[in-house]
N, C-alpha and C positions, 0 to 999 in steps of 0.2 A: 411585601409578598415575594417578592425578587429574590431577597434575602434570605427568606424563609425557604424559597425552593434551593438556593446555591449550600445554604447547611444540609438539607437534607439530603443532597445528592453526595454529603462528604462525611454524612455523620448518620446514620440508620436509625439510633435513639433517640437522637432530638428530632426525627422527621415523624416519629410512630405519636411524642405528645406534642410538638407544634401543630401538627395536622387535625390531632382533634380537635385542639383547641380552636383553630380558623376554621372548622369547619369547610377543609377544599374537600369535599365528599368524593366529586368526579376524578381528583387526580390524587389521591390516596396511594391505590392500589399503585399506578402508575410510576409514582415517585418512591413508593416502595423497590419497585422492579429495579429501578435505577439503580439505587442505595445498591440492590443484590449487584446488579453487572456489572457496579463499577470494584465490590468484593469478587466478584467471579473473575474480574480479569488477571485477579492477582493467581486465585489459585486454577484460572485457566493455562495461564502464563507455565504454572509449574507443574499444570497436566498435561497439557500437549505440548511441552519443550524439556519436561526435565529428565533427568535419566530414570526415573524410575517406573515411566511408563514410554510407548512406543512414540518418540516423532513426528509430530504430524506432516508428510510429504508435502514438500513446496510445488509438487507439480510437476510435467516433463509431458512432453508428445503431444499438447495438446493443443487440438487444429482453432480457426481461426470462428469467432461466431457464428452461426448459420442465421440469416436471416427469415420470416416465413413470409415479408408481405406480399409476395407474388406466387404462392404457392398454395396448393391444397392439403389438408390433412384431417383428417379423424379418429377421433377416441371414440368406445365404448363405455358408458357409464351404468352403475346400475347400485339401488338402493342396497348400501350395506347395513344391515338391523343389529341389534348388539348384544344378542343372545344366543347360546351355541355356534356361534363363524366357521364358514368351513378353511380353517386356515392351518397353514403346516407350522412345524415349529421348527425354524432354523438356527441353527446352531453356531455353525462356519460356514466360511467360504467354500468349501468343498461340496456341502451340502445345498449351498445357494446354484452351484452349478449344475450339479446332478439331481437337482429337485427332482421327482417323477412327474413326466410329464400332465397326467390326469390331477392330480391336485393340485398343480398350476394351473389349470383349467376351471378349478372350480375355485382356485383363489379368485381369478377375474371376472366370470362368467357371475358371480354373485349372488348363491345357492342361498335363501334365507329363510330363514323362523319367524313368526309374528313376536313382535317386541313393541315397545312405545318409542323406540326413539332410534333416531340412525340416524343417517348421511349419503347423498349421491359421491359417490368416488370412482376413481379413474384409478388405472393401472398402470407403474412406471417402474421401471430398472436403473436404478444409479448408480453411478461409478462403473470400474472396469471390471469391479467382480460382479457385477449385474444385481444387485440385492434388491428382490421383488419388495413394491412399497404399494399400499391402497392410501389414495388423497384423497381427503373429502375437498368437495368444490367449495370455492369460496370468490363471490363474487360483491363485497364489500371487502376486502383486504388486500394489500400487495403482496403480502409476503407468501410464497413457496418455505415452507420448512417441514423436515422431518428431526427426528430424536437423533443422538449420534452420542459414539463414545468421546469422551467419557460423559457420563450420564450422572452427575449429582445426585439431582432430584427430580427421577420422570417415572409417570405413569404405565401401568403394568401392560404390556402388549403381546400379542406373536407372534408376527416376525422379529426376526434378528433386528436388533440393532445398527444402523448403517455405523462402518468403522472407515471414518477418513483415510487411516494407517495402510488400509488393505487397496484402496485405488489411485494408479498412479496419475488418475488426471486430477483430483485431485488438487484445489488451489483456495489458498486463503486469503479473502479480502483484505488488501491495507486500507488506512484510510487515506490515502491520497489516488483512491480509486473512486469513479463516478457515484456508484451506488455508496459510498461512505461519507460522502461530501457533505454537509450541511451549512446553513447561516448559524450564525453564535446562538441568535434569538431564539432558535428553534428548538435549546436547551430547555426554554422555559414554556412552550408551546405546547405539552404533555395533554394529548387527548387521549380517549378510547379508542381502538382499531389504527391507529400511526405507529408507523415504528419509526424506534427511537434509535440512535445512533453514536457512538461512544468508541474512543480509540482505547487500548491498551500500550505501556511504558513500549511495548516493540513494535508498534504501528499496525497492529492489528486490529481490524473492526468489529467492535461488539453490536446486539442490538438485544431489544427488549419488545414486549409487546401484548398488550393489554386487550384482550376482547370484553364482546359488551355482555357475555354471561358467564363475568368474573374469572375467569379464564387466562391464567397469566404466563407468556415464554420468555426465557429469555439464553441465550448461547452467544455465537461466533459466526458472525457474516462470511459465506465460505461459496464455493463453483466447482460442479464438477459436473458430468457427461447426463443427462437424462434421456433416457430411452422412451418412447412411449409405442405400444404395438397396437392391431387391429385386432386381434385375438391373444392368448399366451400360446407361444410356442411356434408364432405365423409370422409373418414377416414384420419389420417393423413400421410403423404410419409414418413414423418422424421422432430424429434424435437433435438434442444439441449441447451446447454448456450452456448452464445457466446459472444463474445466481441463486444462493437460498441461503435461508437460513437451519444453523447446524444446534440446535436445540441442546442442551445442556443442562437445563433444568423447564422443569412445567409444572405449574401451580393449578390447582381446579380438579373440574370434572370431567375427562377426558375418554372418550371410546376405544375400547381397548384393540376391538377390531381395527381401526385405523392406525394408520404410523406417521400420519401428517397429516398437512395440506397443500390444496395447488391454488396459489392466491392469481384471483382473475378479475381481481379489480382495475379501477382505471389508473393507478399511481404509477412509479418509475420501477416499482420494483418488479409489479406483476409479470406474469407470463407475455401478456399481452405486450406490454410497454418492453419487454426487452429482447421480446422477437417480433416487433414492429407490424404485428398484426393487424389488418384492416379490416377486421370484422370475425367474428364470431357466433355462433346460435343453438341452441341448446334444446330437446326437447324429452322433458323428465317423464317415465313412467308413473304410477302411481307407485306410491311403496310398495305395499303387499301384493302387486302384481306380477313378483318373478321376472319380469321383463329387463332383455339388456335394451338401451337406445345408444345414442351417440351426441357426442358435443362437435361441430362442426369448425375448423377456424380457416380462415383465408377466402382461396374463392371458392370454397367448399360451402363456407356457411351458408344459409338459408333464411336471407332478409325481406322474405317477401308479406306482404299481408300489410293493414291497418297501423300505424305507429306514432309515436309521438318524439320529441325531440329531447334528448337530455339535457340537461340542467347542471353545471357546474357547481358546486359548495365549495369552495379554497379550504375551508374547514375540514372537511371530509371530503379530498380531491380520488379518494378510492370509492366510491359510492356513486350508484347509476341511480339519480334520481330524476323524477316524471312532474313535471305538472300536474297536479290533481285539483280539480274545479269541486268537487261534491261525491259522496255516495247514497244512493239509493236504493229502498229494497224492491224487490221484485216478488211481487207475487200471480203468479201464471203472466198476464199481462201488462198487470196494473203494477204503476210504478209509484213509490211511497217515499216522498222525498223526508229526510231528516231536519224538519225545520228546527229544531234545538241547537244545531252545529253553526256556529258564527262563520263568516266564507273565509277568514284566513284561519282557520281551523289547520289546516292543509299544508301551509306556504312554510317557507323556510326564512325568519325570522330575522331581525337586525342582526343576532351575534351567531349567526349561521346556523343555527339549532333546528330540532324541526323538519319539515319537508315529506316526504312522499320517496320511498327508493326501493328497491327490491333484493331479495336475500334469501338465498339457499339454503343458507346455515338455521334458518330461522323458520319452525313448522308450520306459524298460522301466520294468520292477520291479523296482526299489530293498531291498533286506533288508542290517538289521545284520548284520554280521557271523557270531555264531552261528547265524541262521536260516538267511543263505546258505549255507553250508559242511554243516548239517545236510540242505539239500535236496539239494544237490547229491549228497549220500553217497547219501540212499534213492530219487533220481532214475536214479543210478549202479544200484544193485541192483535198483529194478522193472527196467530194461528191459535187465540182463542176460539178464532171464528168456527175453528175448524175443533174444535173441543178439545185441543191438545194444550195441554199445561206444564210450563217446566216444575221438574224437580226439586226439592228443596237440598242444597248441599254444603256440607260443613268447608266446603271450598268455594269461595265467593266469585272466583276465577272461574270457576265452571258454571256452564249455562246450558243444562241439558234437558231432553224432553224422555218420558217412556212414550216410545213410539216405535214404530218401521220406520225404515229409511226411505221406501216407499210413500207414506203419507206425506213428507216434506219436498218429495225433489222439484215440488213448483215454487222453493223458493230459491230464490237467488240474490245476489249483490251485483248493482252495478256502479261500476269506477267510473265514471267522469273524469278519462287524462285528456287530457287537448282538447282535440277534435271527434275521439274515439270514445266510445261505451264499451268497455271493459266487464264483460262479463263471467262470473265466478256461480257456479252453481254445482248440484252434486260432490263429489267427494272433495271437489277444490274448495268449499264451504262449510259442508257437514261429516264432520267421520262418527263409525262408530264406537260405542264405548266398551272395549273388550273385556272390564272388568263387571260389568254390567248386562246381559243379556237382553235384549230391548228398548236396551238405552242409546238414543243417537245424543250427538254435542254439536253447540256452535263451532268452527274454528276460528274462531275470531278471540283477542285477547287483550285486556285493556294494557298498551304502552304505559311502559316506566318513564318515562319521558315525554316531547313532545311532539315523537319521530311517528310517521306512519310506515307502516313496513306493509311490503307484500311476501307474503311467505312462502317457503316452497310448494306446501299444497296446494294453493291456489296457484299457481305456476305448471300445472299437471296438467300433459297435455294438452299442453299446449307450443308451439314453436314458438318462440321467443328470440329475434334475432337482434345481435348488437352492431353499427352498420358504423366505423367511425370516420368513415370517412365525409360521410353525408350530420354525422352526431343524431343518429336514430335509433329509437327501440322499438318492434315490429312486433306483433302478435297476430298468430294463427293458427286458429284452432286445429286439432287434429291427433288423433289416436297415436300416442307415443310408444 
């Protein structure tokens, strides 16, 4: 298999039919990306150095780290949906600077339309020319990236395009720089959600990176000044350099409102780990609420409430994962335990796979297999009682009732993580189905895998704090 991955990382055609043949399903895509950026380095090599486009600046003026562990600061976040966006179109740099003020305003403020799908994102200035960027959160991933020239192969958006060329801070990762660094093995260590790591002939570092809804980046490991503000056009909350990644081509389904992400995961790349954050906390409104909130870091956050301890995977060292003992349903009082679900149903497995963790990016609640199918069964029999019948749908994925929202909100889910009952009810559980008038849906969704997730909906409204010093994750309820 060694062999098998050292050809395909050298040869694109024999990776696209050895790989069928072996059957590596999971690292497919992955070792595909490779294939690409170890071609992209050749003709990255002759787009940002040759004379026939601009130079990419090695850098100058540019001040020393900021650290945040001892400090406070806050972002505004708020749900961006992905239909009609109230976003400007920028063109240049001239234009970046004299934006009007009012629709910088309502770039951040996050003015939106009912749509089925979006993203919580923050608002940030890069480089010296300031080019306004919306990040969706991401808290399974290290990597920070947005799109940048020159642009291969990327998905359609509205903001400008950030251009390296135009800011003088500006600075290109080598690889004999920390974040470039890797063990040899780690060549052949190709998972979902890690990025991957690769020099080009002039010591420049590439990277790639594979998410888990088929979603593939891959560019040029690059640093330069990010801004982040309390409002657009108010003072700033906190600036520094940081490392990201400089996107170059993007494969998938991508939100056009968006121009990145801000990776807040636990690894060396994230936000977190390169401004040495001791905590952070998060508390998301509902989607379709209009509502800004804030994401809190340092001693700003807000760690307080019921919590349980995190869980390390070496596998997936970017993922905050929880203990989880069982779930059961809730109906007004009476608690309906899932006796179908075997007790490591839960747990995170011999080859690390598996486990229980939490994720932004991701709408519902995620259950393996047996637990989904077991809930569904005694979801199916509570609220026969109550004369309500689901649906019959040409989507087996969907589990919906004709009903109010009103008849069901006495049901609920409770999480068994540690010590704590984790409770999920109302919109955090059930939304309704806007194609449909009457129709409410479970939010729950049976996992492609063996992973349980918690999704962002059920995540509403609730404070959610990440405490690392102590290795805790806090929940407390409360109107975002």
């Amino acid at each position: 298999m060694l062999v098998d991955l050292k050809r395909a990382l050298l040869n694109p055609i024999y990776s696209k039919t050895t790989m069928a043949s072996s059957g590596c399903i999971m690292k497919c895509a992955a070792i595909l990306i490779l294939s690409v950026i170890i071609m992209l380095g050749g003709v990255a090599a002759r787009n940002l150095h040759g004379s026939n486009l601009h130079d990419f600046p090695t850098g100058g003026g540019v001040e020393e780290l900021v650290f945040a562990k001892n400090i406070s600061f806050r972002i505004p976040i708020t749900y961006q949906l992905s239909s009609h966006p109230p976003y400007i179109h920028l063109h240049d740099s001239s234009t970046i600077i004299n934006a009007d003020k009012e629709h910088l305003k309502k770039i951040f403020t996050g003015e939106v339309t009912r749509s089925s799908t979006g993203a919580y994102v923050v608002f940030a200035l890069i480089g010296t020319q300031h080019y306004p960027m919306k990040l969706s959160l991401d808290i399974t991933s290290d990597l920070t990236w947005v799109q940048c020239k020159p642009c291969e192969q990327c998905y359609p958006k509205y903001n400008a395009v950030y251009n390296p060329a135009n800011s003088s801070t500006f600075m290109n990762t080598m690889c004999q720089d920390h974040y470039c660094k890797i063990e040899a093995d780690n060549y052949y260590k190709i998972e979902v959600d890690r990025v991957m790591r690769f020099c080009t002939d002039d010591r420049r570092c590439l990277f790639g990176h594979a998410y888990r809804d088929d979603k593939n980046i891959m560019g040029s490991l690059v640093s330069d000044y990010f801004e982040f503000q309390e409002m657009a056009g108010t003072e700033k909350a906190f600036h520094s350099h940081l490392t990201f990644g400089c996107a170059h081509s993007t494969i998938g389904s991508f939100n056009r409102e968006v121009d990145g992400v801000l990776g807040l995961g636990g690894g060396p790349f994230s936000l977190i780990s390169q401004l040495e954050i001791s905590a952070f906390s998060h508390c998301l409104p509902p989607p379709n609420s209009g509502k800004t909130s804030y994401i809190l870091f340092g001693d700003a956050a807000q760690t307080r409430g019921p919590g349980a301890y995190m869980i390390v995977n070496r596998r997936f060292p970017s993922r905050y994962y929880l203990k989880l003992h069982n779930i059961a349903l809730l109906d007004h009082q009476k608690k309906i335990t899932l006796d179908g679900v075997p007790s490591n149903t839960f747990a995170i497995d011999a080859d690390r796979f598996g486990g229980f963790y939490l994720d932004i990016g991701t709408p519902f609640i995620n259950l393996p297999q047996v637990a989904y199918h077991e809930l569904r069964k005694v979801l199916h029999s509570t609220l026969l009682a109550y004369n309500i019948r689901p649906i019959v749908s040409s989507d087996p994925s969907d589990f919906c009732f004709e009903t109010s929202f009103d008849d069901v909100k006495h049901i609920s889910l409770v999480f068994a993580v540690s010590l704590h009952d984790l409770i999920i009810t109302g919109n955090q559980l059930i939304y309704e189905n806007f194609d449909s008038k009457g129709v409410i849906c479970l939010g729950v969704v049976e996992s492609k895998s063996k992973e349980t997730i918690l999704g962002r909906n059920a995540q509403t409204n609730r404070n959610i704090g990440y405490d690392f010093e102590v290795g805790l994750i806090t929940f407390q309820d409360m109107e975002c």
